[in-house]
KOLLUM-240191 format. One line per field, with one value per residue: residue number from 1; x, y, z of N, C-alpha, C, O in turn. Coordinates in steps of 0.2 Angstrom, whole numbers, plus 2048, in hexadecimal, padded with zeros to 3 digits. Layout:
// KOLLUM-240191
num <- NUM, ...
n_X <- X, ...
n_Y <- Y, ...
n_Z <- Z, ...
ca_X <- X, ...
ca_Y <- Y, ...
ca_Z <- Z, ...
c_X <- X, ...
c_Y <- Y, ...
c_Z <- Z, ...
o_X <- X, ...
o_Y <- Y, ...
o_Z <- Z, ...
END
This chain:
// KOLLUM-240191
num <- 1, 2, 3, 4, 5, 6, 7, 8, 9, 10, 11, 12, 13, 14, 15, 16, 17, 18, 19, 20, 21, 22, 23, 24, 25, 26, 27, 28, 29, 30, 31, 32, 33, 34, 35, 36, 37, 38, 39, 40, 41, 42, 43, 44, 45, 46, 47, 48, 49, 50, 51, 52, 53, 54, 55, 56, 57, 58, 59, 60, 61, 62, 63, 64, 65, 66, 67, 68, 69, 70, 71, 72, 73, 74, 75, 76, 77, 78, 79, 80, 81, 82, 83, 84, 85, 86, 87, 88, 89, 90, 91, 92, 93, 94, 95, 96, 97, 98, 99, 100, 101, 102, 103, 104, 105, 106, 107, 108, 109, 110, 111, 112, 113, 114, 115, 116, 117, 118, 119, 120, 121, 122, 123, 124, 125, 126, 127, 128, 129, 130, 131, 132, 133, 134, 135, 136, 137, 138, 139, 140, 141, 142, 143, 144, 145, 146, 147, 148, 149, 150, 151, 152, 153, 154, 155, 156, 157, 158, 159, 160, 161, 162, 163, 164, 165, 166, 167, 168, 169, 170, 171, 172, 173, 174, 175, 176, 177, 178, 179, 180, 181, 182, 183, 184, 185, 186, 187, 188, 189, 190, 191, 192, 193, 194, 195, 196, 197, 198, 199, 200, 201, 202, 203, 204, 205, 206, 207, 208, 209, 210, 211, 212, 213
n_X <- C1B, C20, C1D, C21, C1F, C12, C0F, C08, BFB, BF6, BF4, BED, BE3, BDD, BDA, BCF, BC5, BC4, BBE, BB0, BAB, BA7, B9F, B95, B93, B8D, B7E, B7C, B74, B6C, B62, B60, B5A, B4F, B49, B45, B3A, B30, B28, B1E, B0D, B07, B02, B02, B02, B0E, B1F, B2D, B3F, B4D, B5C, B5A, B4D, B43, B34, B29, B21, B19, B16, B21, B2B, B2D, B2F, B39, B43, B49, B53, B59, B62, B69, B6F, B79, B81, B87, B8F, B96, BA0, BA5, BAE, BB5, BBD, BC2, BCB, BD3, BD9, BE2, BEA, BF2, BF7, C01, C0A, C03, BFD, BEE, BE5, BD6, BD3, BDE, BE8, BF1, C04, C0B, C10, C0A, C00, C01, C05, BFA, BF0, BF6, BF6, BE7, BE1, BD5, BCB, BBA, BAB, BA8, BB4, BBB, BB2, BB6, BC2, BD6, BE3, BE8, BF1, BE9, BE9, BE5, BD6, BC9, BCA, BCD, BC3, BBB, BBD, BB3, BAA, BA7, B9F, B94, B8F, B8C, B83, B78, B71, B6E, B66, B5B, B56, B54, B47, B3E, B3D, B37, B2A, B25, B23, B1A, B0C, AFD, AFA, B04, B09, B0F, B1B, B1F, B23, B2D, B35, B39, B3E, B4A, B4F, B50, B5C, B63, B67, B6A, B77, B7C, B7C, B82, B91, B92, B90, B9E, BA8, BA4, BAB, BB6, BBB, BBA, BC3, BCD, BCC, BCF, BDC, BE7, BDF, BE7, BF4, BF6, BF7, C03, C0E, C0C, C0E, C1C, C2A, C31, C3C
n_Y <- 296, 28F, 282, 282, 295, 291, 28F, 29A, 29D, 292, 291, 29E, 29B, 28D, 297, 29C, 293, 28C, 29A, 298, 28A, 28D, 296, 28D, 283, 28B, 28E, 284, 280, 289, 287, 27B, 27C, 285, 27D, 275, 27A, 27C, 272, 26F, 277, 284, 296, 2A1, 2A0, 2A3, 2A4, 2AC, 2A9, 2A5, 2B0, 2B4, 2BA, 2BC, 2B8, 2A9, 29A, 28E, 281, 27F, 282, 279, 26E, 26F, 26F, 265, 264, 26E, 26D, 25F, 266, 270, 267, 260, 269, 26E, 260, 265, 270, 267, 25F, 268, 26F, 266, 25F, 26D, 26D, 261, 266, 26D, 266, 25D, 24F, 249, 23C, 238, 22B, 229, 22B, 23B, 23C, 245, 251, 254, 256, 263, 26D, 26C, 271, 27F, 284, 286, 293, 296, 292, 289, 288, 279, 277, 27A, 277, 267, 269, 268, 265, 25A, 24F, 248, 23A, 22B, 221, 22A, 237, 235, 233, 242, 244, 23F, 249, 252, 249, 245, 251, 253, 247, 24B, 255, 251, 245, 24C, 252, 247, 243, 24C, 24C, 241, 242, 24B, 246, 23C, 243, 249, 24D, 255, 25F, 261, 26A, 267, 25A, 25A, 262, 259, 250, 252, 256, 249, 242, 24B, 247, 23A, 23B, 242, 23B, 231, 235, 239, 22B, 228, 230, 22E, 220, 221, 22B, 220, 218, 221, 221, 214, 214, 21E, 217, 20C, 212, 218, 20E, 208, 210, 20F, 202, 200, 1FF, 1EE, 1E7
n_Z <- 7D1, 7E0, 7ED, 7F9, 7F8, 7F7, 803, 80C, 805, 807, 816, 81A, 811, 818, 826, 81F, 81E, 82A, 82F, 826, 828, 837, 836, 82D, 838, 841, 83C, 835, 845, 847, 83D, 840, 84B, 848, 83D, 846, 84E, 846, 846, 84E, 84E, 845, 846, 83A, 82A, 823, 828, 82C, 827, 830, 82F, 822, 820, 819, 816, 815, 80F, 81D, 819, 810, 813, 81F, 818, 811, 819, 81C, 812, 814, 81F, 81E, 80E, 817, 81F, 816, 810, 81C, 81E, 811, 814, 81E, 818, 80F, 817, 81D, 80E, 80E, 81A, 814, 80B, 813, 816, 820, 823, 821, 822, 828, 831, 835, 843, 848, 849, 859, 853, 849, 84B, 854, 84C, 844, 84D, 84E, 843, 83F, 841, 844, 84B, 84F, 85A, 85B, 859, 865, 86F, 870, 874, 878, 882, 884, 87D, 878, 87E, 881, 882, 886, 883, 876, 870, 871, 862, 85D, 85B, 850, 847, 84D, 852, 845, 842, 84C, 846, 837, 83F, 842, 835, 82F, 838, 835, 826, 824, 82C, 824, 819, 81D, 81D, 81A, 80E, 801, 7F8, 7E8, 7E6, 7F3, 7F3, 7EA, 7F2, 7FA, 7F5, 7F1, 7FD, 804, 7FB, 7FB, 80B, 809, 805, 80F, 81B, 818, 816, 825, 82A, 821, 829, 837, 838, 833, 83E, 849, 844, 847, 855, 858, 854, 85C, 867, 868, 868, 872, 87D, 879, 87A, 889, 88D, 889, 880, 87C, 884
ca_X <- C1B, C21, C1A, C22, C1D, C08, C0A, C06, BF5, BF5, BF5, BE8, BDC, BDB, BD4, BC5, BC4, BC2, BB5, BAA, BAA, BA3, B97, B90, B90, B86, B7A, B78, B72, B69, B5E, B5D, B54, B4B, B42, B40, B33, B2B, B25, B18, B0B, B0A, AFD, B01, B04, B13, B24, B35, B43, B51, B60, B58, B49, B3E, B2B, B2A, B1A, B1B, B17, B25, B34, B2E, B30, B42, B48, B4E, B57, B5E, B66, B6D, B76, B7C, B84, B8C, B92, B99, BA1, BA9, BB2, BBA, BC2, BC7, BD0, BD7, BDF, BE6, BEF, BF6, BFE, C06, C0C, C01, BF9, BE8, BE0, BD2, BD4, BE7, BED, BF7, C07, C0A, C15, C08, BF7, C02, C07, BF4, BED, BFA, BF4, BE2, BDE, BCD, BC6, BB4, BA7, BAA, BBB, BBB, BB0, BBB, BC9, BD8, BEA, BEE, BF4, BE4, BEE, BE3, BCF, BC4, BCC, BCE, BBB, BBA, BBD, BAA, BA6, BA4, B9A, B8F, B8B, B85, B7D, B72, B6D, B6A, B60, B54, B54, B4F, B42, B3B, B39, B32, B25, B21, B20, B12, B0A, AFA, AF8, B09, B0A, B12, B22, B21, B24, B34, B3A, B38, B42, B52, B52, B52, B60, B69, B65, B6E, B7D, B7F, B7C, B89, B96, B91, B92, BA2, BA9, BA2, BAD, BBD, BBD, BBC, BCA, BD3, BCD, BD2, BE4, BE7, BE2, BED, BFE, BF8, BF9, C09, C11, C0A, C11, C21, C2E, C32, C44
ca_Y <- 297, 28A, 27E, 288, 299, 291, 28F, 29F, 29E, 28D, 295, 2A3, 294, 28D, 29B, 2A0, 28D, 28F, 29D, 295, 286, 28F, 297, 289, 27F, 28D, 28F, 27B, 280, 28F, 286, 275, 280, 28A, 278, 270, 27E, 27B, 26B, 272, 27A, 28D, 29A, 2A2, 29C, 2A3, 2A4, 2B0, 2A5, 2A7, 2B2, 2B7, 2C0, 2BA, 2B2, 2A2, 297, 28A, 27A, 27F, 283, 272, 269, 271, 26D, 25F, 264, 273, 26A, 25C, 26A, 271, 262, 25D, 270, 26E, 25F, 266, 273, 264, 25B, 26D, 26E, 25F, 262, 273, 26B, 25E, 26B, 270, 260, 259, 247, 249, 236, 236, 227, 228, 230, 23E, 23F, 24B, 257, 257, 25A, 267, 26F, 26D, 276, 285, 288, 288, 299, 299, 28B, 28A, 283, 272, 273, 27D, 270, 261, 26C, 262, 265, 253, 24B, 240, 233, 226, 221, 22D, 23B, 235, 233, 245, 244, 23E, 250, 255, 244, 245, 258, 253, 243, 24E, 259, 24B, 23F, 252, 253, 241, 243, 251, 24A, 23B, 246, 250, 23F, 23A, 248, 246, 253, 257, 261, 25F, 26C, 266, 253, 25C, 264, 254, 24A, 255, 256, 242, 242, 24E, 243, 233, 23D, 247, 236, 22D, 23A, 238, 225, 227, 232, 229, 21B, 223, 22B, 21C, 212, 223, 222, 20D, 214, 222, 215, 208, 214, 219, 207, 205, 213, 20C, 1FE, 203, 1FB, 1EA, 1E6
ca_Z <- 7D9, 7E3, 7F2, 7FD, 7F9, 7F7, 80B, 810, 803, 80B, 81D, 818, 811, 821, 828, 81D, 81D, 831, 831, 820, 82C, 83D, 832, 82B, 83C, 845, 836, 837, 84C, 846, 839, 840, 850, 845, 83C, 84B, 852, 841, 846, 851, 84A, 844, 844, 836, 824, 822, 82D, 82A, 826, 834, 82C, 81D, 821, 813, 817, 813, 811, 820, 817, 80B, 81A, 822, 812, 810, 820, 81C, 80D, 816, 823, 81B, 80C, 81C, 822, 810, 80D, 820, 81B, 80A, 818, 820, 812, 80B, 81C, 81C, 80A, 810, 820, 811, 808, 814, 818, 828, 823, 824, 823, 82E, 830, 838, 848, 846, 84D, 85B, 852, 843, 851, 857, 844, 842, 851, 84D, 83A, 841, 846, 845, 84F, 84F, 85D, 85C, 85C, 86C, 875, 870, 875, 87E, 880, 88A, 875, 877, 880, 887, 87E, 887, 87F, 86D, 86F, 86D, 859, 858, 85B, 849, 843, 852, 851, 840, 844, 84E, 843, 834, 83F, 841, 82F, 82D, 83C, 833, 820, 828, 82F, 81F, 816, 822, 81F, 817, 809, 800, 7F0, 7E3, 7E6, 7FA, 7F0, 7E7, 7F7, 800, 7F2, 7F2, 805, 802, 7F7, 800, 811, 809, 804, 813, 81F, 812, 819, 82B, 82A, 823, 831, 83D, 836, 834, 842, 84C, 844, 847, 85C, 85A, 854, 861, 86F, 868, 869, 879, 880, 877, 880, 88E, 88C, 886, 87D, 87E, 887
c_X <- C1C, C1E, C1C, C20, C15, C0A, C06, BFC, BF2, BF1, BEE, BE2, BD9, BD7, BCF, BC4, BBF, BBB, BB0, BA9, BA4, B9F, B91, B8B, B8C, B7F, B77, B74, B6E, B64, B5C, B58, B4F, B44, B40, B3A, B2F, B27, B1D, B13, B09, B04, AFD, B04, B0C, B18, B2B, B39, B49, B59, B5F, B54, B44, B37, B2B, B23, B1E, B1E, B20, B2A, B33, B31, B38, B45, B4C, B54, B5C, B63, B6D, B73, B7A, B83, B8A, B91, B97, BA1, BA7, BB0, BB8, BBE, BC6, BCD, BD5, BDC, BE1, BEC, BF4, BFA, C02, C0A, C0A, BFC, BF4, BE3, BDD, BD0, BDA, BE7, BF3, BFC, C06, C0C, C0E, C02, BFB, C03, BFE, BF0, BF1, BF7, BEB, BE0, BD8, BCA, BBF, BB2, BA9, BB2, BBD, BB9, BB2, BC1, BCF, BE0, BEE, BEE, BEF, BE8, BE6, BD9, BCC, BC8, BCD, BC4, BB7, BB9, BB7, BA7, BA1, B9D, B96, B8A, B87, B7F, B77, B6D, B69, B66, B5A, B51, B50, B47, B3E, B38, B35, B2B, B22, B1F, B1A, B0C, B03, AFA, AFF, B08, B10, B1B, B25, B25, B2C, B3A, B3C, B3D, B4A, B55, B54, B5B, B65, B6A, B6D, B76, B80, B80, B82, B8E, B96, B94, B99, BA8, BAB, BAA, BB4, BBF, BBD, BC0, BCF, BD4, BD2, BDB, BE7, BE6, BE8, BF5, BFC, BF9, C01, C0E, C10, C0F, C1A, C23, C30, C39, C46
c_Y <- 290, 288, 283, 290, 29B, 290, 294, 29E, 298, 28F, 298, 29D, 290, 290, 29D, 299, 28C, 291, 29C, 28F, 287, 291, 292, 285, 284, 28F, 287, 27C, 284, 28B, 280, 277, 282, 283, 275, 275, 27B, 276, 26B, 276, 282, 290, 29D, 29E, 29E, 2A7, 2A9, 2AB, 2A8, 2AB, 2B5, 2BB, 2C0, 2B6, 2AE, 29F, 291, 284, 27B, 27F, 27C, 26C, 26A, 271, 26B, 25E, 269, 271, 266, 261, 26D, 26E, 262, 263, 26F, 26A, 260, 26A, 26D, 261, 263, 26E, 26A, 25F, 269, 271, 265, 262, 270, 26D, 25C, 254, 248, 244, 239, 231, 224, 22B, 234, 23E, 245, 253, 257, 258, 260, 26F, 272, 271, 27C, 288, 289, 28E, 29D, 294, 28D, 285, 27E, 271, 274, 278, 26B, 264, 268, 260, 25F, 24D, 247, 23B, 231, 227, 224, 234, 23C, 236, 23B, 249, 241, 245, 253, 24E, 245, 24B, 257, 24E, 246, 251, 255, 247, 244, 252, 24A, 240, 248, 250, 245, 23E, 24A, 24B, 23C, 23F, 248, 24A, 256, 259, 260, 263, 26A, 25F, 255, 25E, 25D, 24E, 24C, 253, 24D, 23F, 245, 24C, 23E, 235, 23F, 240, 232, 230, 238, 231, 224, 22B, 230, 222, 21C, 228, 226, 216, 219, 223, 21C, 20F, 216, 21B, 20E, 20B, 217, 214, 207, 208, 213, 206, 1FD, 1FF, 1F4, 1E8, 1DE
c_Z <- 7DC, 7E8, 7F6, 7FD, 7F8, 800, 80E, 80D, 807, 813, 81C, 816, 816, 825, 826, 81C, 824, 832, 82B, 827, 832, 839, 832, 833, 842, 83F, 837, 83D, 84A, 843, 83E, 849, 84D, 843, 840, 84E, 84D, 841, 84B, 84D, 84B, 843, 83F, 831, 822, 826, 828, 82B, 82A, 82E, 825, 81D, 81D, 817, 812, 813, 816, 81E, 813, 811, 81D, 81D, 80F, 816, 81E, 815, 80F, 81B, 821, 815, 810, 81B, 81B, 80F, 812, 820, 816, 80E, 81C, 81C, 80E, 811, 81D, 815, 809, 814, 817, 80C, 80C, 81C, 81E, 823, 826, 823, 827, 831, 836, 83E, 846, 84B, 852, 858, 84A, 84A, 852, 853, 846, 845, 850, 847, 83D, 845, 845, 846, 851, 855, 85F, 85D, 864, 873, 874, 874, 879, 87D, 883, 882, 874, 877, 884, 87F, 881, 883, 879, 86B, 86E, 867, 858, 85A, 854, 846, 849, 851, 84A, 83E, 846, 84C, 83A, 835, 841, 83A, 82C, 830, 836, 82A, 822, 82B, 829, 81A, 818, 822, 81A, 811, 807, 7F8, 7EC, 7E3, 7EF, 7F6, 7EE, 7EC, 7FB, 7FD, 7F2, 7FA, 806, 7FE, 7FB, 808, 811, 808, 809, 81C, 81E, 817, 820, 82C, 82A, 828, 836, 83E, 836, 83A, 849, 84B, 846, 853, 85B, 858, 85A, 866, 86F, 868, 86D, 87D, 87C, 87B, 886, 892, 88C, 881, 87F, 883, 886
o_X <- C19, C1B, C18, C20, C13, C05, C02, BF8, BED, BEB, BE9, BDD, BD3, BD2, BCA, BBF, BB8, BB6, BAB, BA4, B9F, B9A, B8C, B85, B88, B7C, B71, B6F, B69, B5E, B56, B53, B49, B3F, B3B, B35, B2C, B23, B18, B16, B0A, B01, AF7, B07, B10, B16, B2E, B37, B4B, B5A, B63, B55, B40, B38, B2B, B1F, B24, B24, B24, B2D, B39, B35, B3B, B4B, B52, B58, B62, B69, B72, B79, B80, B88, B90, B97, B9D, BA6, BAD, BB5, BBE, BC4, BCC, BD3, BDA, BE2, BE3, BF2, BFA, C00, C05, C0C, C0E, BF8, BF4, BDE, BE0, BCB, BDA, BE3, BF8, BFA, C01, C09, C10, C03, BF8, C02, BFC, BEC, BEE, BF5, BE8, BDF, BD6, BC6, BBE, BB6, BAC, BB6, BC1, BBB, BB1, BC6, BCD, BE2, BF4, BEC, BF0, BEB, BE3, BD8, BC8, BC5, BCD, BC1, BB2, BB5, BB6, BA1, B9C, B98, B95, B84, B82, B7A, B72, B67, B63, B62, B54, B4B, B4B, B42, B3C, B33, B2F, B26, B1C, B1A, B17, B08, B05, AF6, B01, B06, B15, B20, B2B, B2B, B31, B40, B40, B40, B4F, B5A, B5A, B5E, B6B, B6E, B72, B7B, B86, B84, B86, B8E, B9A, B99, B9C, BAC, BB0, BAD, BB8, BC5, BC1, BC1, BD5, BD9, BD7, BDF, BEB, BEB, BEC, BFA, BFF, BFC, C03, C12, C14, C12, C1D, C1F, C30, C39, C4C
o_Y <- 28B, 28D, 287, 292, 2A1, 28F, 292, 29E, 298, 28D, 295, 29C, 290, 28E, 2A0, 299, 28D, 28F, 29F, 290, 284, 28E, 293, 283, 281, 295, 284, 278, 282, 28D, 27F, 274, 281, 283, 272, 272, 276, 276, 268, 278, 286, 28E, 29D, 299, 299, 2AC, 2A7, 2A6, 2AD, 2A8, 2B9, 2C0, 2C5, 2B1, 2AF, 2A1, 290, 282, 277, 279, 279, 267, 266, 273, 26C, 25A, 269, 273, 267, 261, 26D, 26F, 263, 261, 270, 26C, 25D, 269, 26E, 25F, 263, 26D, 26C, 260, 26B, 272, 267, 261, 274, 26E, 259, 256, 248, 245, 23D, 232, 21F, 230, 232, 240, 249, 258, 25A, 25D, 265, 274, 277, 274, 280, 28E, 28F, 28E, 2A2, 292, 292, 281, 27D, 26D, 271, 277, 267, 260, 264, 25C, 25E, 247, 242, 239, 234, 22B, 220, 235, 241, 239, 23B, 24D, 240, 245, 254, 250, 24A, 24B, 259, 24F, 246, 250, 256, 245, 242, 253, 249, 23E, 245, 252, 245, 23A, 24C, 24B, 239, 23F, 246, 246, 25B, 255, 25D, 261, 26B, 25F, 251, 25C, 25D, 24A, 248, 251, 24C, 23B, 242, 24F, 23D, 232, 23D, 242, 22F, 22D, 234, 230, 221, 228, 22F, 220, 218, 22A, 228, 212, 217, 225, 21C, 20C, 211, 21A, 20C, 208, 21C, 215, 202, 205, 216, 206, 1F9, 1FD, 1F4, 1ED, 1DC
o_Z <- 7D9, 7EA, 7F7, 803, 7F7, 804, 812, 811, 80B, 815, 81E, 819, 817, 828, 828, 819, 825, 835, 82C, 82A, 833, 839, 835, 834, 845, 840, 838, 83D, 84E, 846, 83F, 84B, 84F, 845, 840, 851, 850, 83D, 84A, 848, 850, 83F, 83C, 832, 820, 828, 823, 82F, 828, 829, 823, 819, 81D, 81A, 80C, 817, 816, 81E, 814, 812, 81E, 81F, 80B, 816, 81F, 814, 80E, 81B, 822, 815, 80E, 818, 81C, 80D, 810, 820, 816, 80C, 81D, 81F, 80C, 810, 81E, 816, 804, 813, 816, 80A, 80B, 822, 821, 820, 82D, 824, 82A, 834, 839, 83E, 843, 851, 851, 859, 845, 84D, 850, 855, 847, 841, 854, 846, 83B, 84B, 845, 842, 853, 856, 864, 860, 868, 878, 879, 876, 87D, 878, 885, 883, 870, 872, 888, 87A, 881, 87E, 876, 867, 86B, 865, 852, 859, 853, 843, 846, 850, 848, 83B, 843, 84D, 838, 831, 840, 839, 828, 82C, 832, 827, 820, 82B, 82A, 818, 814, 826, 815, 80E, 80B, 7F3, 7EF, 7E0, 7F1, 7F7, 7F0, 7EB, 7FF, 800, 7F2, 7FC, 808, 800, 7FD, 80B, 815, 80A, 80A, 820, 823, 81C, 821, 830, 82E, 82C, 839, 843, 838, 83A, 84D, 84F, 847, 856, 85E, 85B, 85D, 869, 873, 869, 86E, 881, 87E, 87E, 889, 898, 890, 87D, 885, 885, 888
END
């Protein structure tokens, strides 16, 4: 089978890319509501776990917050790099890092037909000309900055906690582990999304500017 006739699966992987995507990112908003009630205290001993339907001991769901959040985050994550190598097989240059041309953002918003949430509130058909618009593309590391610095708040808080058993100790070391990985990602994000705003406003001052004569 040839490169050209993997575009179409190409095409089709994008969209369950898409909606795996919106899942996750309302499931990150769903849960990271859910532990923050938790942080209050509860009358009963044990709480239904949102989406699943299962009772849970508290201490236990408090002590997995923060592991739940953060696999979130990483799984969410794994969605944008799988996206990112789908647009590249089918030739759009995905650095995140870079500005894309207009005729590849253009390419790129046409094969997505399954835009989620976030992409809908950055939305914005003026090419990102100019720096208050590129600023937009901190949507995604921000949305998950938020929900990361809850899960930090929230292990910090079970770690203080005066009386931790021995499987709360277990829960509390993955969520750990899964913290450092999932903040790692965020940090770099953060980071290549803003050499990709400093490109963008530099070729919009250039066009600005024009050519020399």
């Amino acid at each position: 089978m040839g490169r050209e006739d993997m575009q179409p699966l190409w095409r089709a992987r994008i969209t369950s890319i898409g909606h795996a995507q919106a899942r996750y990112l309302w499931l990150l908003l769903i849960f990271g509501i859910f532990y923050w009630s938790l942080r209050t205290p509860v009358e009963t001993p044990r709480v239904m776990l949102p989406l699943v339907g299962v009772d849970f001991d508290v201490e236990a769901l408090r002590a997995s917050g923060p592991a739940v959040l953060f696999f979130i985050i990483i799984v969410t994550f794994g969605t944008l790099r799988a996206h990112g190598e789908a647009l590249r097989e089918l030739g759009v240059p995905r650095d995140p890092k870079v500005a894309l041309s207009e005729s590849d953002q253009l390419f790129a918003e046409a094969s997505d037909s399954s835009p989620n949430p976030l992409d809908f509130a950055a939305y914005s058909r003026r090419k990102w000309k100019g720096l208050p618009w590129a600023l937009l593309l901190l949507n995604y590391p921000l949305y998950f900055a938020f929900f990361a610095a809850e899960g930090v708040f929230l292990w910090i808080r079970m770690v203080s906690a005066q009386t931790l058993t021995p499987d709360l100790i277990a829960l509390l070391i993955v969520g750990a582990i899964l913290g450092i990985i999932s903040l790692a990602q965020i940090v770099w994000l953060i980071w290549a999304r803003v050499q990709r705003i400093g490109a963008i406003h530099a070729r919009s001052k250039r066009k600005v500017v024009g050519p020399a004569t």
